[in-house]
C-alpha positions as CSV (number, residue, x, y, z in Angstrom):
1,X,-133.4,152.4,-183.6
2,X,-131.4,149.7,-181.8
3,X,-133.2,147.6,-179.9
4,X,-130.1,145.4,-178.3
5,X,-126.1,145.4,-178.4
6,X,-124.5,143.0,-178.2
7,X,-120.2,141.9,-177.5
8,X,-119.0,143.8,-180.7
9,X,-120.9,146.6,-180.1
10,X,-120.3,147.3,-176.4
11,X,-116.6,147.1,-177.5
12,X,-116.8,150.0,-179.8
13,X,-118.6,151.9,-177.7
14,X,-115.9,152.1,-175.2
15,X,-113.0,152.5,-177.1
16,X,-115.0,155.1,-178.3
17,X,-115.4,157.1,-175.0
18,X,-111.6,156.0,-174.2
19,X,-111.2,158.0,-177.9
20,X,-113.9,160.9,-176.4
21,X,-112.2,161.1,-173.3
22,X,-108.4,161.5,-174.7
23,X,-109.6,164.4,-176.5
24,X,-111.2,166.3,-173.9
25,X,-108.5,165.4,-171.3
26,X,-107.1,168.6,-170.4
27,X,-110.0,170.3,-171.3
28,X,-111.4,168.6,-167.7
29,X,-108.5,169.0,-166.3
30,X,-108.8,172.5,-166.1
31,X,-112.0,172.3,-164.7
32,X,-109.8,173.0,-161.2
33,X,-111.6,174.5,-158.2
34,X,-107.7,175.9,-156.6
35,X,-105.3,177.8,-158.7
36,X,-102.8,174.9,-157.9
37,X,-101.9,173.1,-160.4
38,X,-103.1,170.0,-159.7
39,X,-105.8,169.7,-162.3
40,X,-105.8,165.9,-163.4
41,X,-108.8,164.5,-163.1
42,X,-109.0,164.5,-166.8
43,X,-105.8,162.8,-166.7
44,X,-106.8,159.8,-164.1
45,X,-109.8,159.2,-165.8
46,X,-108.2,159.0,-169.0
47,X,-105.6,156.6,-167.8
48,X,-107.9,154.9,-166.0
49,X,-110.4,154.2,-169.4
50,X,-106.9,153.6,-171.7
51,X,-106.4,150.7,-169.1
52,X,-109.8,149.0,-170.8
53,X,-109.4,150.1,-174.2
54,X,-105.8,148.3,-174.2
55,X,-107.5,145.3,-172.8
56,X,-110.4,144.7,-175.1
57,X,-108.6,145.4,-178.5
58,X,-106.1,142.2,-177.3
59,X,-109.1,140.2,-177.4
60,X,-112.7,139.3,-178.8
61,X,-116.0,138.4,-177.6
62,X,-118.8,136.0,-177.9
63,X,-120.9,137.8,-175.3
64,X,-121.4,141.4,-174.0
65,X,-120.5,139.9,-170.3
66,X,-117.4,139.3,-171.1
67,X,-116.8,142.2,-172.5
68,X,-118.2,143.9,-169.7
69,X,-116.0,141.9,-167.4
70,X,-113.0,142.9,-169.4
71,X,-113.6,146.4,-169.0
72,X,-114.5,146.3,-165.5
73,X,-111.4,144.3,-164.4
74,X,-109.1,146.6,-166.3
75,X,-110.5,149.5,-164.7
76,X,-110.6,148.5,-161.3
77,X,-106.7,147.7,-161.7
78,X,-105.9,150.8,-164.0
79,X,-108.0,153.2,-161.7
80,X,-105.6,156.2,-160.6
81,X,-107.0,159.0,-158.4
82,X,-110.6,159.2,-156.6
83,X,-112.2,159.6,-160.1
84,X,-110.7,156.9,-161.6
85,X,-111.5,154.5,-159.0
86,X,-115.0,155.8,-159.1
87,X,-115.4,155.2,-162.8
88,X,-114.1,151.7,-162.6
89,X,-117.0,151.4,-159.7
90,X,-120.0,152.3,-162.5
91,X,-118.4,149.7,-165.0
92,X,-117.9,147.3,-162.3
93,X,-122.1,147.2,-161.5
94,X,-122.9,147.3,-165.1
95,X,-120.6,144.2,-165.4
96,X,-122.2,142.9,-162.3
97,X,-126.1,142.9,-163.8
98,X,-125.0,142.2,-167.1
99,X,-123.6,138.6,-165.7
100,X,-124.4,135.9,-168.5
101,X,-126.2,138.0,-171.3
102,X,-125.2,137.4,-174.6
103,X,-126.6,141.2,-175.4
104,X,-128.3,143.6,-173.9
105,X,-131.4,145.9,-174.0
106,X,-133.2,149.1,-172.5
107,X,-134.0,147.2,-169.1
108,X,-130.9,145.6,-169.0
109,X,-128.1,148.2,-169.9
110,X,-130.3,150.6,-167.6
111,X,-130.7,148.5,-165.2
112,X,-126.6,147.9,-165.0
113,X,-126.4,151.8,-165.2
114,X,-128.1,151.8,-161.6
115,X,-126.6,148.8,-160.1
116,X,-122.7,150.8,-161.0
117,X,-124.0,153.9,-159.4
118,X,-125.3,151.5,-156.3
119,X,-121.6,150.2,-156.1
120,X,-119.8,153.8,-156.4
121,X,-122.2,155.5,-153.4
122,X,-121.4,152.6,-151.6
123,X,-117.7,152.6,-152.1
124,X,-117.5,156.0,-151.1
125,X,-117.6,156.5,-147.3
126,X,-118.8,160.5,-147.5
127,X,-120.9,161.0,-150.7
128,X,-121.0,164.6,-151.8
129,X,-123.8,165.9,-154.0
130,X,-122.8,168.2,-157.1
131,X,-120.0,165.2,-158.0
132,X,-119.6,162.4,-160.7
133,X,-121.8,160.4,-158.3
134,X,-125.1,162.9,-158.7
135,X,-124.0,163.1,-162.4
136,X,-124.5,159.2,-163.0
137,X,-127.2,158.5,-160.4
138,X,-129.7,161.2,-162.5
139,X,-128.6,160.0,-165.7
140,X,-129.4,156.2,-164.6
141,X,-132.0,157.1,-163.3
142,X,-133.6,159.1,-166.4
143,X,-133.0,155.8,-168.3
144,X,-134.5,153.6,-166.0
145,X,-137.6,155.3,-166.3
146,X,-137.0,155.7,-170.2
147,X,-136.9,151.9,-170.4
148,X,-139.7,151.3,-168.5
149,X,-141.9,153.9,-170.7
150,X,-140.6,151.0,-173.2
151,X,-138.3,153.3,-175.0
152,X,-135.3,151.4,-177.3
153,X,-131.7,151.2,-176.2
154,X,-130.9,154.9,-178.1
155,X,-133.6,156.5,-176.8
156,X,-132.8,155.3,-172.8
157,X,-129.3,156.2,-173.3
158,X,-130.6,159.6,-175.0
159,X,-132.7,160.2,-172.0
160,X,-129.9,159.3,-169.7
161,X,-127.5,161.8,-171.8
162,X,-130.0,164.8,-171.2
163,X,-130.3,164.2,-167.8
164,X,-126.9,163.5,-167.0
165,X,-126.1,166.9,-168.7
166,X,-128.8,168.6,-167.0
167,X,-127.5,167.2,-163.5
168,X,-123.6,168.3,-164.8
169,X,-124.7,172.2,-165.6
170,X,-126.6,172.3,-161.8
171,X,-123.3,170.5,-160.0
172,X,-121.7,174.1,-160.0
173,X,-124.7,174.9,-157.4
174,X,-124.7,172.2,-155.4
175,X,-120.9,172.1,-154.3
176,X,-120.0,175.5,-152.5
177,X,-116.4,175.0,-153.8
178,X,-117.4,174.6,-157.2
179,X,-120.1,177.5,-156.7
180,X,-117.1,180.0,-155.6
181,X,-114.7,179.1,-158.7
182,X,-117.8,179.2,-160.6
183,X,-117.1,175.8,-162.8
184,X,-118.6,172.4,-163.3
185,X,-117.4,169.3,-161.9
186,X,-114.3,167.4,-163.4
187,X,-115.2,164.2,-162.7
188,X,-118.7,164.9,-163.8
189,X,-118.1,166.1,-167.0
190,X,-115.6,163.4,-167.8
191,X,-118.4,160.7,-167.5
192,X,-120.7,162.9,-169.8
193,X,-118.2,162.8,-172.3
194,X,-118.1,158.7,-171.7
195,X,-121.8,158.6,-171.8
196,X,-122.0,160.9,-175.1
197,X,-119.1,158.7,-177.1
198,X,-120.8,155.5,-175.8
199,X,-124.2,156.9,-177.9
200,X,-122.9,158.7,-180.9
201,X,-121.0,154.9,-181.4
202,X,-124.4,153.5,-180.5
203,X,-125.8,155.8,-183.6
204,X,-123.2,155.0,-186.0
205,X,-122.5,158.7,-185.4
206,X,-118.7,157.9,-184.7
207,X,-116.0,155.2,-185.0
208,X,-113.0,154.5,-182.8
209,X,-110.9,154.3,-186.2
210,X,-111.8,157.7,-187.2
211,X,-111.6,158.6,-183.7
212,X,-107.7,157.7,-183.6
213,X,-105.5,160.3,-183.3
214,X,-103.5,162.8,-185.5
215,X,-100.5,160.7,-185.7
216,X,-102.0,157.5,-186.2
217,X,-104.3,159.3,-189.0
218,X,-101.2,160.8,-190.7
219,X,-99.3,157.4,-190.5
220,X,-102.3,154.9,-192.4
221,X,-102.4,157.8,-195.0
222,X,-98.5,157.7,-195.1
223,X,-97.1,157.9,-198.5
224,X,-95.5,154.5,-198.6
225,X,-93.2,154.7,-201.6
226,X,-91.3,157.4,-199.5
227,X,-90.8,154.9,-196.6
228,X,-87.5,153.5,-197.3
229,X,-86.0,157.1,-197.1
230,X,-87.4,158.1,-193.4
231,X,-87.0,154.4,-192.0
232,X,-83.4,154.9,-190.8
233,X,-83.2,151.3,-189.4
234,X,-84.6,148.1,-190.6
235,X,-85.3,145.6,-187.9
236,X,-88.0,146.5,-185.6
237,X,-87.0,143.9,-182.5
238,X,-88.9,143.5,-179.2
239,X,-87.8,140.8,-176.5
240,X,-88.2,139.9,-173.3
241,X,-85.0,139.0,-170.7
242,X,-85.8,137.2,-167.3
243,X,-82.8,138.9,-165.1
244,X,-80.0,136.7,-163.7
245,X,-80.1,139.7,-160.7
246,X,-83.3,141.3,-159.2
247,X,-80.7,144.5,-159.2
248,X,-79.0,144.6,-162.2
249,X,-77.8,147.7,-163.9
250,X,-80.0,148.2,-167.6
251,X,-78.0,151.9,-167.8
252,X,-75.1,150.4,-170.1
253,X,-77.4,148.3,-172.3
254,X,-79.4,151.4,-172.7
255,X,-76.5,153.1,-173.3
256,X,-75.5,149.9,-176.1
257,X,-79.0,150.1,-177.7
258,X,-78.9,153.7,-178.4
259,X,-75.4,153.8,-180.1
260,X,-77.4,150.6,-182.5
261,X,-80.6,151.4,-183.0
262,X,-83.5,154.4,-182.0
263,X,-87.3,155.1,-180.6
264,X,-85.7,152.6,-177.8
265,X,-88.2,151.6,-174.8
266,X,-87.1,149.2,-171.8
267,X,-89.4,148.7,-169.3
268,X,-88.3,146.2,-166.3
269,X,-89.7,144.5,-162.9
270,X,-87.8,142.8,-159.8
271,X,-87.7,139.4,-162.1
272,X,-87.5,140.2,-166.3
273,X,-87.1,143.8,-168.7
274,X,-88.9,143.7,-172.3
275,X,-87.1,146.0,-174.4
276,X,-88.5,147.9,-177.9
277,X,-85.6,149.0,-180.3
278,X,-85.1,149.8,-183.9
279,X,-81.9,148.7,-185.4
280,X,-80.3,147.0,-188.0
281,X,-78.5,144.3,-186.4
282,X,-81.2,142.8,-183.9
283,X,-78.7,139.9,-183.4
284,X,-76.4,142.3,-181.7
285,X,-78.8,143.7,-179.6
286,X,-80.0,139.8,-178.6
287,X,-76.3,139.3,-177.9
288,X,-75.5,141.8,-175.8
289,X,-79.0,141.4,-173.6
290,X,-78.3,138.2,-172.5
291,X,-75.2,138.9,-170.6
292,X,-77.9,140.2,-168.2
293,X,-80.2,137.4,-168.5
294,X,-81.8,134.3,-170.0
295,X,-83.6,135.9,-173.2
296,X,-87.4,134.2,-172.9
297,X,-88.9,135.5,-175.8
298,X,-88.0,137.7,-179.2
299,X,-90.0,139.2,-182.5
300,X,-88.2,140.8,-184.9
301,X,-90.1,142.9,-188.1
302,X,-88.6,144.1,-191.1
303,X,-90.1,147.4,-191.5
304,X,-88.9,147.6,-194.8
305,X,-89.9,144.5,-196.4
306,X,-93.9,145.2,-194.6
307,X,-93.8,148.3,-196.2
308,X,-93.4,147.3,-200.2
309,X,-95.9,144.4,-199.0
310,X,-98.2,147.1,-198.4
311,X,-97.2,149.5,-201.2
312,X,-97.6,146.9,-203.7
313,X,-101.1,146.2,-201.8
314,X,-100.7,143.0,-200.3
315,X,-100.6,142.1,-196.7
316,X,-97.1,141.4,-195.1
317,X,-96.9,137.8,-194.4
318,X,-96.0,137.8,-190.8
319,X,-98.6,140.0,-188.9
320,X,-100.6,137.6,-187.9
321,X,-97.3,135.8,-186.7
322,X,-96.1,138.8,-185.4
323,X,-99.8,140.0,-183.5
324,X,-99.4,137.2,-181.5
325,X,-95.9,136.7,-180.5
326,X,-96.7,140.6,-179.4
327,X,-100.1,139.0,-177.3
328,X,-97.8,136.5,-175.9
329,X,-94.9,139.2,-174.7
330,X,-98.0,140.9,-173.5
331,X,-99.3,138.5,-171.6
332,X,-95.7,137.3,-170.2
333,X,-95.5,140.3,-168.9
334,X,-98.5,140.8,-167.5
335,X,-97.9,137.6,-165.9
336,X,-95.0,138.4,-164.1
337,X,-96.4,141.4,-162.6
338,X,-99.7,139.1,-161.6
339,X,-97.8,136.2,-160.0
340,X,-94.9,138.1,-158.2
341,X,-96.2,137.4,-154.7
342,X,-93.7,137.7,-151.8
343,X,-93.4,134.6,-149.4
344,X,-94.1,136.3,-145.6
345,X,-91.0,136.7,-144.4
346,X,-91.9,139.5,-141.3
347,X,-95.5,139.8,-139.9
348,X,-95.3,143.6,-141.2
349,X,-94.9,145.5,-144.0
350,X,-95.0,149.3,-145.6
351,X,-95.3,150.2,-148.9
352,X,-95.3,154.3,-149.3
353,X,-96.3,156.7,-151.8
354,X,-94.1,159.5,-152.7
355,X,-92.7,161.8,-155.7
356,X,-89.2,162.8,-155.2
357,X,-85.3,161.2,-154.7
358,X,-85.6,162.5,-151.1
359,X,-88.3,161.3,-150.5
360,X,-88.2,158.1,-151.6
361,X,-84.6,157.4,-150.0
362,X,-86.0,158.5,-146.3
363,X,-88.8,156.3,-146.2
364,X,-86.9,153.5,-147.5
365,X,-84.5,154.9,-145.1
366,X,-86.7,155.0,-142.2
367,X,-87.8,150.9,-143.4
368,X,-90.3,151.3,-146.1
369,X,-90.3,148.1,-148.2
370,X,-91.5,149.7,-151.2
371,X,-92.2,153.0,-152.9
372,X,-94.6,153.8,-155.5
373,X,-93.9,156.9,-157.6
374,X,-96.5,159.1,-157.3
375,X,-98.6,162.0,-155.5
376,X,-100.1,165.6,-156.6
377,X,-100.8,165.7,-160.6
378,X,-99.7,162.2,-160.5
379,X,-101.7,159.5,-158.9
380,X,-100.4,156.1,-159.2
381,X,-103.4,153.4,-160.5
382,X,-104.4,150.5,-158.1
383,X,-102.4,148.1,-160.0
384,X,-98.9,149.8,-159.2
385,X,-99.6,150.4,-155.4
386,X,-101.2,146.3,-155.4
387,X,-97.5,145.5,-157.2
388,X,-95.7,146.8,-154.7
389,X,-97.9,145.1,-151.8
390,X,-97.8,142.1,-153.8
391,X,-93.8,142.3,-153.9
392,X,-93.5,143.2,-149.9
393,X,-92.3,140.1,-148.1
394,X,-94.8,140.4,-144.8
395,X,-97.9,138.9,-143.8
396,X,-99.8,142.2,-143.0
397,X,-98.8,145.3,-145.4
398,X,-99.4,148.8,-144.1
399,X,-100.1,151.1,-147.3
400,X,-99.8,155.1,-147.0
401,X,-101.5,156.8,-150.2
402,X,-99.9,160.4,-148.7
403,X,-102.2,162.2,-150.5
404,X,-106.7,161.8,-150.4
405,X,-106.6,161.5,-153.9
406,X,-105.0,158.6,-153.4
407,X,-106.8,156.7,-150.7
408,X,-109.6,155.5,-153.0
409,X,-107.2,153.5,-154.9
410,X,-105.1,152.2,-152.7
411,X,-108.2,150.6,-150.7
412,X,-109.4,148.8,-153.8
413,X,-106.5,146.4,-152.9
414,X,-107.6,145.4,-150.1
415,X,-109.6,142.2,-151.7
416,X,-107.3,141.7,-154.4
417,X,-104.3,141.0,-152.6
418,X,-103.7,137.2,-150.7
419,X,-102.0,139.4,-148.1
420,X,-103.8,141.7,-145.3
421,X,-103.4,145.2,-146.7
422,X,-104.2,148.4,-143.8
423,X,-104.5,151.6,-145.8
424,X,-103.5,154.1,-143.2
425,X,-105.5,157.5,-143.2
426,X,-102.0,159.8,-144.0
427,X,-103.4,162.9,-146.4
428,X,-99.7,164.5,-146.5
429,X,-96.3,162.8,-147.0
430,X,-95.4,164.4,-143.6
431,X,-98.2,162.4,-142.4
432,X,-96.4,159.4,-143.8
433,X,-93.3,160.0,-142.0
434,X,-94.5,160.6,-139.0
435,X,-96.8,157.4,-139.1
436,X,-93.1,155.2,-139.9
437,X,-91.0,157.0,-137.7
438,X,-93.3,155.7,-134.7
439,X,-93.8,152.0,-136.1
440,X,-93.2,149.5,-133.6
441,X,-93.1,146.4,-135.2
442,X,-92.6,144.3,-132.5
443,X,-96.2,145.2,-130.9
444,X,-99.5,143.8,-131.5
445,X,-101.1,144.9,-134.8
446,X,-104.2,146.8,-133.3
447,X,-101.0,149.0,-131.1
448,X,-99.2,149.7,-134.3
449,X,-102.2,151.4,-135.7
450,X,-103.2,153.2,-132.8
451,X,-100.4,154.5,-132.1
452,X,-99.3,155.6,-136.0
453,X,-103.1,157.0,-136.2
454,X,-102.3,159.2,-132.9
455,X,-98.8,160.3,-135.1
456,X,-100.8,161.0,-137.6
457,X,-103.3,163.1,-136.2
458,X,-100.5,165.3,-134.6
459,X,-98.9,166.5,-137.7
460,X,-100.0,169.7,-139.3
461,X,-98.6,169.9,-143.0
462,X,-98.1,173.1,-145.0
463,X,-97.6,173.3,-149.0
464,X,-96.1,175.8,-150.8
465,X,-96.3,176.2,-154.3
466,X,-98.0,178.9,-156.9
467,X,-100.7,179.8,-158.6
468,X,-101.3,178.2,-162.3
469,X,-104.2,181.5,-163.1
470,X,-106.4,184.3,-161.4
471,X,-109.0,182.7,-159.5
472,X,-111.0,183.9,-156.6
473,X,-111.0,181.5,-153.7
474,X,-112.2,181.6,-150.1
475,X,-111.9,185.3,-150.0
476,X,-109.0,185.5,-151.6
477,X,-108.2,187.2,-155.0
478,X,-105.1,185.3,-156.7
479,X,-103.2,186.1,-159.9
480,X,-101.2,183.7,-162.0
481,X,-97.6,183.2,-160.5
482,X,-97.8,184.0,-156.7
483,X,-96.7,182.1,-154.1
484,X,-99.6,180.2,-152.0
485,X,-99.3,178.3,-148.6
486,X,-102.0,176.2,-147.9
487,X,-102.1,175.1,-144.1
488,X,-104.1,171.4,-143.7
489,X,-105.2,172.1,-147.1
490,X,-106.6,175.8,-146.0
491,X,-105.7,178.6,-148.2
492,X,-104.0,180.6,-145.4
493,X,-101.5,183.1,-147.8
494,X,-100.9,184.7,-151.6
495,X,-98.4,186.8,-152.5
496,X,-95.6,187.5,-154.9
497,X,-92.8,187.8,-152.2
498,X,-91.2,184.2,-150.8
499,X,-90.6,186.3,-147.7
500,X,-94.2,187.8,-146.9
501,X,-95.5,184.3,-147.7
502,X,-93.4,182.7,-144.8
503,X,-94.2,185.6,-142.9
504,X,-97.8,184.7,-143.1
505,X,-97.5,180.8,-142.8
506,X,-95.7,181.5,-139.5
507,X,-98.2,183.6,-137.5
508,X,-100.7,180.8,-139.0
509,X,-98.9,178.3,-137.8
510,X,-99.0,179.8,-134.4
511,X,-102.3,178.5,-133.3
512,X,-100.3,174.6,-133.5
513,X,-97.5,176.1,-131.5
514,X,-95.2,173.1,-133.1
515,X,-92.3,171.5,-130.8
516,X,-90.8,170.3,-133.8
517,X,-90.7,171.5,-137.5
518,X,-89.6,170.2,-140.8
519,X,-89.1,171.4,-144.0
520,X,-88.8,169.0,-147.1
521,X,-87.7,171.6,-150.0
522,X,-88.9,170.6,-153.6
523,X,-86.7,170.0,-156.6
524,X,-86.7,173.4,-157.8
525,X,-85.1,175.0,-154.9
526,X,-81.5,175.5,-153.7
527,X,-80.4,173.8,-150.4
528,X,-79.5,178.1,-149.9
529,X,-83.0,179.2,-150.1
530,X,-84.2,176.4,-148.4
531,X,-82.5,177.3,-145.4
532,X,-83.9,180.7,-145.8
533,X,-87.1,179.4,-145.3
534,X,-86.2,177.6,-142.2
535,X,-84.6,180.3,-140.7
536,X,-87.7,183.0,-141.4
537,X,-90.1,179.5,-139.8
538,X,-87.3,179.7,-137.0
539,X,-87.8,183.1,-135.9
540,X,-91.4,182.5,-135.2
541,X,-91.3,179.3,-133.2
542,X,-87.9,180.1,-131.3
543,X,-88.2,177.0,-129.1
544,X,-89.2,174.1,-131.9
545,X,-86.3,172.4,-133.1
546,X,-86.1,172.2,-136.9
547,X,-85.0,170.1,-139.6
548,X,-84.3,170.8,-143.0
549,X,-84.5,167.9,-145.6
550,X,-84.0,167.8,-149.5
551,X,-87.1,166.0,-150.4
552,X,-86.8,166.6,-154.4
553,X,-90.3,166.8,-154.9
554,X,-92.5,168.1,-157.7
555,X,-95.3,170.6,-158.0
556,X,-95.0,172.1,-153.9
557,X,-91.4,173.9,-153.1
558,X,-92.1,173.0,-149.5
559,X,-93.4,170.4,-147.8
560,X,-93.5,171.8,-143.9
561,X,-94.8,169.6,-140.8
562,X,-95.6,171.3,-137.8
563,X,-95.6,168.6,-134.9
């Protein structure tokens, strides 16, 4: 029985749930209350927790506050959706308590179990029971009072396991929604899986090695005397470029490093571009990269000449040399993204979240100064909305998440940016059109958001996509593959015709009696049947005027607002 963990250990454990929670990812991602599919909580939280895991294996520690510290900061800046940013609230109170301990025991590991559950409910503005929130507060709770019955560290986190469990099986009565679709909470039984990795490492029961996955498994066991016939090039080259232009074009050099080399990756901000290739003239590649920049910083492997070091047993000379060139392109990197803050140039800003080409080019359009990728099934993390706050060349930055899964994250950067961030309440990208198109930026700040919250609260917004399996929902029965129109987020029609579907979201739609309406048509329909729709919406509301808009957007084939 352990009776204290300290640095090392705590590290383990995580990566361990990271491991855990990669390998039950989609299994909570179907944990999905609606038939849409927009099941990723599994996903965010597993982003979210890779964010730590990628942290703390770039570094060691002499005390389990700095680890702790580690994983909360990474978390709080990897958090994407409302369960990501929730989990990086539990790890950010246990790093809180755990301030200045070398290790840590019963009373103090349960003790920073209650003080993260303190900062989530606090966080969250509406707490609902039958969530991720009762989920922890029971399990922190169960080893509280295990540690002060003077249990060891395994047996409190035992306690807390069984309770938390306990709490997860009851959350399917305690939320009506969850009650009707007759499943668990996601987010609820992603932080069982974190708790349950976090003691089976405790144990010795697991590793994070063995955890690894399939291909990383099949790769160490790799028979190495085979390499030189499947390793088509030699030279595997990474390098970073700082840009002579904040635009430049990469296309052609892609286009260059793929006629040299393969498994090519290039990724790029407003300032540098790293690139990843595997070819057998890395001086070529070098060559040709710098006529689009100043090159900063390059490693180049042999692949070839590691592998006999290895199959003849030895180590290869230059990983160590090679580790931290790869720490220092890391950490370049990362610094270019941290430090790339825009000098005020306007009093206001907006920065947008959308998915789509459409999208994106009318809110840049209609001024947006930046766009973050992102929306249903994929929530951008609180470090890519702060980057584009960060990069927005205004005193006071307006932020709208478009979407409530969303919100959480963007408000975490409110106190990490030097700049006055005002996350605006918009649930729908119609929302977040409507909230732009009456920006006046030449008023008083207070006047800007009144009169975008009034804009706001005018627009009703319909989605229409389909169904991802049979469910039962709100008195509806649903089968895999119809349509469904959800009206302000209510189910309002389900059907296999497109026709009966608009049919229905019309006479719903009556109650708003709209003077204008817009339809933003998703990337898998025509402009044709797009205007289709329209017309059907038309022949209800006879005196609205209506607009039809290629939005390009995935997972919903419309986008309506009724205004």
């Amino acid at each position: 029985m352990l009776d204290y963990i300290d640095a090392a250990a705590f590290k383990e454990m995580i990566l361990c749930a990271n491991a855990a929670l990669h390998k039950n990812m989609q299994a909570i991602n179907e944990l999905n209350v609606f038939p849409v599919p927009d099941g990723d909580t599994g996903t965010n939280m597993g982003l979210t927790m890779e964010n730590a895991a990628t942290e703390l294996k770039r570094r060691d520690f002499s005390a389990i506050d700095e680890a702790a510290s580690c994983v909360s900061s990474a978390l709080l800046r990897g958090a994407r959706g409302n369960s990501g940013v929730i989990l990086s609230l539990l790890f950010r109170g246990i790093a809180r308590r755990l301030k200045g301990l070398e290790t840590a025991g019963a009373a103090e590991f349960s003790g920073a179990m209650v003080d993260g559950v303190d900062a989530a409910y606090k966080a969250v503005m509406k707490p609902a029971e039958g969530t991720i929130l009762t989920v922890s507060r029971l399990a922190a709770e169960a080893a509280a009072d295990a540690a002060k019955a003077g249990k060891t560290l395994e047996e409190t986190l035992a306690n807390a396991l069984l309770a938390g469990d306990l709490a997860l099986e009851n959350t399917v009565n305690q939320n009506p929604v969850l009650k009707k679709a007759g499943v668990i909470d996601a987010g609820g039984k992603g932080y069982m899986v974190i708790l349950g990795a976090m003691l089976a490492s405790l144990r010795g029961e697991i590793s994070s090695a063995d955890m690894a996955d399939e291909n990383f498994a099949i790769h160490e066991e790799a028979d190495w005397a085979a390499l030189e016939d499947v390793t088509e090039h030699v030279f595997d080259t990474v390098y970073i470029v700082r840009k002579r232009e904040e635009t430049v074009d990469l296309e052609p050099l892609r286009a260059y490093l793929n006629s040299i080399g393969d498994s090519l990756v290039i990724g790029e901000d407003d300032e540098v571009f790293k690139v990843h290739v595997h070819t057998d003239i890395p001086g070529d590649a070098l060559t040709e990269s710098q006529k689009y920049g100043t090159l900063e910083l390059a490693k180049i492997e042999n692949m070839r000449s590691q592998a006999e070091a290895v199959k003849a047993g030895r180590k290869a000379q230059s990983t160590d040399d090679l580790e931290e060139v790869d720490r220092e392109l890391d950490a370049m990197a990362a610094a270019e993204q941290e430090n790339l803050i825009a000098e005020p140039e306007k009093p206001f800003g907006v920065v947008t979240v959308c998915a789509g080409a459409g999208m994106e080019a009318l809110f840049r359009e209609l001024g947006a100064d930046g766009v973050v990728t992102g929306g249903q099934t994929m929530n951008p993390s609180t470090e890519d909305i702060l980057r584009e706050i960060n990069r927005t060349p205004a005193e006071t930055v307006f932020v709208f998440p478009n979407n409530k899964n969303i919100t959480m994250a963007a408000q975490q950067c409110i106190p990490l940016s030097e700049k006055k961030v005002i996350v605006m309440p918009t649930k729908t990208v119609p929302q977040g059109v409507a909230a732009l198109l009456c920006m006046n930026v030449d008023e008083a700040e207070t006047q800007i958001v009144s009169e975008m919250n009034e804009a706001i609260s005018r627009v009703h917004t319909a989605m229409v996509t389909y169904a991802a399996r049979d469910s039962e929902f709100d008195g509806h029965s649903i089968r895999a593959g119809e349509f469904l129109a959800l009206l302000d987020g209510s189910l309002v029609a389900n059907c296999k015709e497109e026709a009966a579907l608009f049919d229905a979201l019309g006479e719903a739609a009556g109650e708003v009696d709209p003077e204008f309406i817009t339809v933003y048509y998703g990337e898998d329909v025509s402009e044709e049947a797009a205007n289709q729709a329209a017309a059907q919406l038309a022949a209800s509301f006879p005196d609205a005027e209506l607009s039809v808009v290629s939005g390009g957007q995935p997972v919903y084939y419309y986008m309506i607002a009724f205004e």
